[in-house]
C-alpha positions in Angstrom: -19.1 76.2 -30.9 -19.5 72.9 -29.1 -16.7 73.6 -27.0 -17.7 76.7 -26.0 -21.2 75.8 -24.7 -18.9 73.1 -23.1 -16.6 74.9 -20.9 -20.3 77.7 -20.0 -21.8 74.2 -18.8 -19.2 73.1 -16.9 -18.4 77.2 -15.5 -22.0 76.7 -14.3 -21.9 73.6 -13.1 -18.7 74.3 -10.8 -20.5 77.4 -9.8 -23.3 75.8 -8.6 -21.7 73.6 -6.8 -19.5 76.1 -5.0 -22.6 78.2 -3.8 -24.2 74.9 -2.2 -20.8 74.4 -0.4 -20.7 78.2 0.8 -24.1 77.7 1.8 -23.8 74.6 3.7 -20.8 75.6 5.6 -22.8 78.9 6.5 -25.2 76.8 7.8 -22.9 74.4 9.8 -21.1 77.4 11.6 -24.8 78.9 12.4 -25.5 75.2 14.1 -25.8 75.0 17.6 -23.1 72.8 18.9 -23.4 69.3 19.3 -23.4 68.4 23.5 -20.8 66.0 24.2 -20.8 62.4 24.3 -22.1 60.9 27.6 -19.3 59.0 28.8 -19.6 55.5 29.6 -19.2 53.9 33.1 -16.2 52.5 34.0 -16.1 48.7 33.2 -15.3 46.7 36.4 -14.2 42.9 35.9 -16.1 40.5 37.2 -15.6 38.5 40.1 -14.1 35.2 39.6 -17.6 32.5 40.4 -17.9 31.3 43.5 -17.4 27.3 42.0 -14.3 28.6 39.5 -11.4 28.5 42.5 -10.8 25.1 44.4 -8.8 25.1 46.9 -6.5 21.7 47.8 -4.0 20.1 49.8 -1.6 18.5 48.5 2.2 17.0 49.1 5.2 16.8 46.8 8.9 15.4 47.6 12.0 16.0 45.5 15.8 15.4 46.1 15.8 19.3 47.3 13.3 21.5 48.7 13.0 23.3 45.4 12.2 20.2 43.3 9.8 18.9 46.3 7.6 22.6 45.7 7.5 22.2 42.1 5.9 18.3 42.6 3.2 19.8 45.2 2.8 22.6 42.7 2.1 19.6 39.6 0.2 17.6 42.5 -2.5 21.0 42.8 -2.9 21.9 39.8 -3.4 17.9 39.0 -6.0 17.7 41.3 -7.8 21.0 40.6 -8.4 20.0 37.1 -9.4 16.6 37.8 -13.0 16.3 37.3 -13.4 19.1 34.5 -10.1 19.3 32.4 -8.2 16.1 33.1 -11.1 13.2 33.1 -11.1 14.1 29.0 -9.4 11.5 28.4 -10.9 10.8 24.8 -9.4 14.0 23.4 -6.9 13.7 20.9 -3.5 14.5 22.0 -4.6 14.2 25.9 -1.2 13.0 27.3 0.7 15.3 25.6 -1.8 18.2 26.7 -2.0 16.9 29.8 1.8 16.5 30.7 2.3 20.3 29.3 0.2 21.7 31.6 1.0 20.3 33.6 4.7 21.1 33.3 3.2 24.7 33.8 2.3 24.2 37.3 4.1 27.1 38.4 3.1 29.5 36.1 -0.4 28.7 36.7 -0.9 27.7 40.2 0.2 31.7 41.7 -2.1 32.0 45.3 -0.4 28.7 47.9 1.1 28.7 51.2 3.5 26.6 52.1 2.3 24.5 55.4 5.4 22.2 55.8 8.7 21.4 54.8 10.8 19.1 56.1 14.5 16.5 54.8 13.7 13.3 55.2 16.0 10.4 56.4 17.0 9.5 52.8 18.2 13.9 52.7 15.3 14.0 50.2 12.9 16.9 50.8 8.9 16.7 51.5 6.8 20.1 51.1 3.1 20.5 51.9 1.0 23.4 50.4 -2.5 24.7 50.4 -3.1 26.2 47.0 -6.0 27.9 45.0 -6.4 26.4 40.9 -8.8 28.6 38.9 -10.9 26.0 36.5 -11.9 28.7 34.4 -7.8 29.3 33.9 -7.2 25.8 33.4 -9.7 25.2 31.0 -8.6 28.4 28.7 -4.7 27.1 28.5 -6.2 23.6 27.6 -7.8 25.2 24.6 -5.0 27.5 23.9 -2.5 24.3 24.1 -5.0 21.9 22.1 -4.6 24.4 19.3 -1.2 24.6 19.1 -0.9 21.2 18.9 -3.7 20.9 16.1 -1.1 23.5 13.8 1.9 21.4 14.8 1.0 18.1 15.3 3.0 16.2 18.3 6.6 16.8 18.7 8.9 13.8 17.5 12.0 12.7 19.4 15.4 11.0 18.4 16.9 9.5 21.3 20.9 8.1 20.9 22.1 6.8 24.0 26.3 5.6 23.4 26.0 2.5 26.3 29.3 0.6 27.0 29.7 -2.2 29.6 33.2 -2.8 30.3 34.2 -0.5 27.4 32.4 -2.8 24.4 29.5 -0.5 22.9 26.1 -2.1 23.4 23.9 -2.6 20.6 21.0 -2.0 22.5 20.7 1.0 25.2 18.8 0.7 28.5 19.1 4.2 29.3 17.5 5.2 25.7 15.0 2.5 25.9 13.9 4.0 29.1 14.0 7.5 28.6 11.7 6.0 24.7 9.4 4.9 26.6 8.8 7.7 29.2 8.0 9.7 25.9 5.9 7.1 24.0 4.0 7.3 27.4 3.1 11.2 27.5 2.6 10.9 23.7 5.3 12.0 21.9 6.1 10.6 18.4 10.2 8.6 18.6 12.6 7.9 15.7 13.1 4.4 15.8 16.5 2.8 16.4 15.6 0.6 13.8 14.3 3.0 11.2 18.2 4.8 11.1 20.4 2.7 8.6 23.8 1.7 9.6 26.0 4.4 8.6 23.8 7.2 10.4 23.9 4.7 13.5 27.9 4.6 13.3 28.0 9.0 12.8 25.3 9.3 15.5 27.5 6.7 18.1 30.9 9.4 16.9 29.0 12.0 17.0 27.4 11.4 20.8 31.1 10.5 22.3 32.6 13.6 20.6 29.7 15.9 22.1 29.2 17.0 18.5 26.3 18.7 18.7 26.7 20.0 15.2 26.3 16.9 13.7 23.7 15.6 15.8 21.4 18.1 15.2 21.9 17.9 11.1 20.7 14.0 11.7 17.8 14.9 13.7 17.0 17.5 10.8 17.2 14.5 8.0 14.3 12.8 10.6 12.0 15.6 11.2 12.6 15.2 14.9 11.7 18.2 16.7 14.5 17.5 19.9 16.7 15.4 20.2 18.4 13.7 23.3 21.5 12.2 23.5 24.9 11.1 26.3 26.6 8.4 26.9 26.4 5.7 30.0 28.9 3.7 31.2 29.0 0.5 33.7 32.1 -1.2 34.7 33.3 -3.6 37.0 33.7 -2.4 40.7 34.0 -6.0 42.9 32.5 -9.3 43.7 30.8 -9.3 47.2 28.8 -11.6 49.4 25.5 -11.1 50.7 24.3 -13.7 53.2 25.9 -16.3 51.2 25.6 -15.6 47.5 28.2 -14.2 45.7 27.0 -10.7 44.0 28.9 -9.1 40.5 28.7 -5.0 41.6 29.0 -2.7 38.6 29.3 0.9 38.6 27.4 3.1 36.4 28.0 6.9 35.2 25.8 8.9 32.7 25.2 12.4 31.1 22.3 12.9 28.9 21.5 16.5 27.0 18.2 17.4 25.4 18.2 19.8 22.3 15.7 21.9 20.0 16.6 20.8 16.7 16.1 23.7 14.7 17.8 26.3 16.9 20.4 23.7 18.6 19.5 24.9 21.9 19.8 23.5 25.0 16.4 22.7 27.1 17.7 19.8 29.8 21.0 18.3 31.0 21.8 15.7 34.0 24.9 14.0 34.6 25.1 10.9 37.4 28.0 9.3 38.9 28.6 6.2 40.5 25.1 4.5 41.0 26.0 0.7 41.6 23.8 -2.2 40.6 24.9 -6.3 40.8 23.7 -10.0 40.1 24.5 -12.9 41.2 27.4 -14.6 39.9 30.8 -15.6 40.2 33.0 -14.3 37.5 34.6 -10.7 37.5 32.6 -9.6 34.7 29.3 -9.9 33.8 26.9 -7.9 31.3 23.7 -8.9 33.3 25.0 -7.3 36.2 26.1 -3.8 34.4 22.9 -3.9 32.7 21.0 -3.9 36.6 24.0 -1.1 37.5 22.3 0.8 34.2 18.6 0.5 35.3 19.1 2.1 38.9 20.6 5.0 37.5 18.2 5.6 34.9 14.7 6.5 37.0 16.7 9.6 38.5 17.8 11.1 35.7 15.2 10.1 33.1 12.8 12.0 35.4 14.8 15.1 35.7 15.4 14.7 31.6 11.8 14.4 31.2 10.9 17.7 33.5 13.4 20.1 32.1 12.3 19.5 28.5 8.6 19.3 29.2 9.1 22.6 31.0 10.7 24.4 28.0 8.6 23.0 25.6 5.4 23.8 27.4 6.7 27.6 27.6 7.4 27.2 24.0 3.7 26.1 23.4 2.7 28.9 25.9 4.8 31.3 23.2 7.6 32.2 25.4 10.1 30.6 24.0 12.8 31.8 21.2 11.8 32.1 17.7 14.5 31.3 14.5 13.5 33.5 11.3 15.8 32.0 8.4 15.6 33.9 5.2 17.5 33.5 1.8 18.9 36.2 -0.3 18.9 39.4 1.9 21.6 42.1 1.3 22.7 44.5 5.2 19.9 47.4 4.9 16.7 45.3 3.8 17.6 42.7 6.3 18.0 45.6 8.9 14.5 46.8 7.5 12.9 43.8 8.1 14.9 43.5 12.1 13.3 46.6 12.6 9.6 46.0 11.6 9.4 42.4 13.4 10.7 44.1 16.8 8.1 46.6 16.6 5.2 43.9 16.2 3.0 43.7 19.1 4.4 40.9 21.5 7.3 40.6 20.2 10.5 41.3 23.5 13.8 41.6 21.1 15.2 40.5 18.0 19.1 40.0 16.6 20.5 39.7 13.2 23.3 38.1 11.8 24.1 38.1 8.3 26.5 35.3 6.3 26.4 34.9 2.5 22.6 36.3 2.2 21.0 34.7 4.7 19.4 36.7 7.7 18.8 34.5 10.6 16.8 36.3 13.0 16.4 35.3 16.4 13.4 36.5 18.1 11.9 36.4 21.5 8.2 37.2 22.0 5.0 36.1 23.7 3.8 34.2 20.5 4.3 30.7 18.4 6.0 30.3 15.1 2.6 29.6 13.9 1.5 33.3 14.9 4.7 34.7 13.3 4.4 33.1 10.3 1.0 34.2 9.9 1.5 38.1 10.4 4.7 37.5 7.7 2.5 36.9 5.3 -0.1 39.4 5.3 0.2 43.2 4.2 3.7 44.7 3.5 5.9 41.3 4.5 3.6 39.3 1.8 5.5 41.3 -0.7 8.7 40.6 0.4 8.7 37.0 2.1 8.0 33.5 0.9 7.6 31.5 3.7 9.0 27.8 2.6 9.1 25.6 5.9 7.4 26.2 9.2 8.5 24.3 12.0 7.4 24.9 16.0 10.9 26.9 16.6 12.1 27.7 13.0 10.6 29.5 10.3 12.4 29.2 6.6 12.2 32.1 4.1 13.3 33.5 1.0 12.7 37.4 -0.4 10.7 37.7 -3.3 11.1 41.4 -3.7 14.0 43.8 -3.2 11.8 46.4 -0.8 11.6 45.8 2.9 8.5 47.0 4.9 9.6 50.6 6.3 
C-alpha cells in the first residue's frame, strides 16, 4: 500500500513537472525575439606618449662594420634608458639586468638610420646612427628580465683555461682570470679555481686539451654551473729584439675559447686568435714574464667577443627564445609520443623532438617561453597526473612519470 501511494506521488509529481516545461517552452516560442547585441566599437591602440620615444645619436666601432652597428645599437638603447631604467642602480641583480638588455639591443632598438660608416686606419670599422628607444618598452623587458632572474637566481660560471708558456702548463691562467673577472663584473656567480680539488683540476686540464666536451660538461653539472667556458692558450718564444737600446724577450700567443650551456651541452660563443705578440725586457731566450705580457694582449679581443656571444644567447634565453631540454624517466614509445604531441600543441611553443634510450624521453623544445613557464603548465591539469617534476634548471627540466596515461 505504501508503495503504491509512492509511485501515484511521484506519477504526479513528474506530471507536474512536465506540464510546467510544456508550458514554459510554449511561452518561449510565443516570445518576441530578443534584438541583437549592439556591437562594440572597434578598439584602436593608443598612440605611443609624446615623452615615451627618445630619439639619440650615437656612435659604435667594431673590427667589422657589422660588430661596429651592433656597438651603436648597445650605445642607443644605453642612452635611452639612462635616466629612467639604468640610473636603478640599487636594484638587486642590476648588472646582470643591465648587461642583458642590453645584449638585446637589436631586438629592441627596431626604428634607426644609419648616418655614417666608415674603416678606419687600424681596418676597424666606425658606424653612426640616429635611432628611436621606446621607455615604455624598455621598462617592460626590465620587469619581464627582473623576474626571471628572481625564479632563477644569477647564472654561475666555471671557467678552465689550459695555459702553457713554452709548453709547461701554468698553474695559474691569465686568460681565465680575465675572462673571471669580466663576469664577476656584470654579476655573474664563478666556480672558484680554488674550490675544485685536485683530481677534478687534472680531468678538467685532460679534458680542455682533448676538446672533451662530454666530460666538461658532467664537471660543470657536479658545480651547479649554469655555462661553462673553456680552451687552451699558448705563448712561446718568437725572438729577442732591440728597441732603442734595450733588449726585448717577444713571445707569441695563440688561443681558442668555447662557451657552453651546461644542461643541454650546447654551444653559445667560440673565438679562436693567432699570433698576438707581447715582450719584456730581458736578455735570455725564454722568459715567463714576457709570455705572460704576449697572454694579456690577446686576451681583451677575444674576452670581449666571448663575453657578447654568450650574453646574447643567454639574454634570448631569458627573453624565452631559446631551446628547452624536457628529461623524463620511465616512459615506454606511445605515452612518450603522447606527451610529444600535447607539449607541441601548447600555446608558444615552435617544435618539439623526441628521442627515446632505456626509458628516458628527452624532449627538446623550442618556444617563446622559460623553463620556469614550462614547468609550471606540466604541472597543472592532465600533465600533473603523469609528471613529477624533480629538478628545474634555466635550460633543463628533470622528470619522472607517475602514472601510465599520457594526456590525449
Amino acid at each position: 500500500m505504501v508503495r503504491r501511494d509512492t509511485y501515484s506521488l511521484l506519477a504526479k509529481g513528474l506530471s507536474v513537472a512536465l506540464l510546467t516545461m510544456g508550458l514554459s517552452a510554449l511561452a518561449f516560442a510565443q516570445a518576441p525575439p530578443a534584438p541583437p547585441p549592439t556591437a562594440a566599437p572597434p578598439q584602436v591602440a593608443a598612440p605611443p606618449a609624446a615623452d615615451d620615444v627618445v630619439e639619440v645619436e650615437v656612435e659604435g666601432e667594431g673590427l667589422t662594420k657589422d660588430e661596429a652597428l651592433r656597438a651603436a645599437l648597445r650605445a642607443a638603447l644605453e642612452r635611452g634608458g639612462r635616466t629612467e631604467i639604468f640610473s636603478q642602480t640599487n636594484v638587486e641583480n642590476f648588472q646582470v639586468l643591465h648587461d642583458t638588455i642590453i645584449a638585446r639591443a637589436q631586438g629592441l632598438v627596431k626604428d634607426y638610420r644609419v648616418l655614417h660608416e666608415a674603416q678606419q686606419l687600424d681596418q676597424s670599422w666606425k658606424v653612426r646612427i640616429r635611432a628611436k628607444v621606446s621607455k615604455s618598452v624598455l621598462a617592460a623587458t626590465w620587469a619581464e628580465l627582473q623576474n626571471v632572474l628572481n625564479q632563477i637566481g644569477r647564472p654561475k660560471v666555471l671557467v678552465w683555461i689550459h695555459e702553457r708558456i713554452d709548453d709547461k702548463p701554468q698553474d695559474e691562467s691569465i686568460l681565465e682570470h680575465a675572462i673571471e673577472e669580466r663576469l664577476l663584473k656584470s654579476g655573474f656567480d664563478l666556480v672558484a679555481r680554488r674550490a675544485i680539488d685536485t683530481i677534478k683540476q687534472k680531468e678538467l686540464a685532460d679534458a680542455t686539451a682533448r676538446n672533451n666536451v662530454a666530460k666538461l660538461q658532467a664537471i660543470a653539472k657536479d658545480f651547479d654551473a649554469h655555462i661553462f667556458i673553456a680552451g687552451t692558450a699558448n705563448a712561446n718564444h718568437a725572438q729577442i729584439s732591440n728597441a732603442y737600446g734595450v733588449s726585448l724577450v717577444m713571445y707569441n700567443c695563440d688561443a681558442e675559447v668555447k662557451a657552453y650551456y651546461t644542461d643541454t651541452g650546447k654551444l653559445l660563443a667560440s673565438k679562436g686568435i693567432t699570433n698576438r705578440r707581447g715582450g719584456a725586457q730581458g736578455v735570455t731566450q725564454y722568459s715567463p714574464q714576457a709570455g705572460r705580457q704576449a697572454l694579456q694582449n690577446a686576451s681583451a679581443e677575444l674576452i670581449n667577443s666571448i663575453y657578447e656571444q654568450v650574453m646574447e644567447q643567454w639574454a634570448t634565453a631569458l627573453g624565452a627564445g631559446g631551446e628547452i631540454v624536457l628529461e623524463v624517466e620511465g616512459m615506454t614509445f606511445a605515452p612518450a609520443n603522447r606527451l610529444r604531441k600535447a607539449i607541441a600543441e601548447m600555446e608558444k611553443i615552435q617544435h618539439v623532438n623526441m628521442d627515446l634510450t632505456g626509458g628516458l624521453a628527452r624532449f627538446r623544445i623550442n618556444g617563446k617561453l622559460t623553463a620556469q613557464d614550462l614547468a609550471e603548465r606540466l604541472s597543472e591539469g592532465e600533465f600533473e597526473k603523469l609528471l613529477e617534476i624533480i629538478d628545474l634548471k634555466p635550460n633543463r627540466i628533470q622528470a619522472r612519470t607517475i602514472s601510465a596515461t599520457a594526456p590525449k
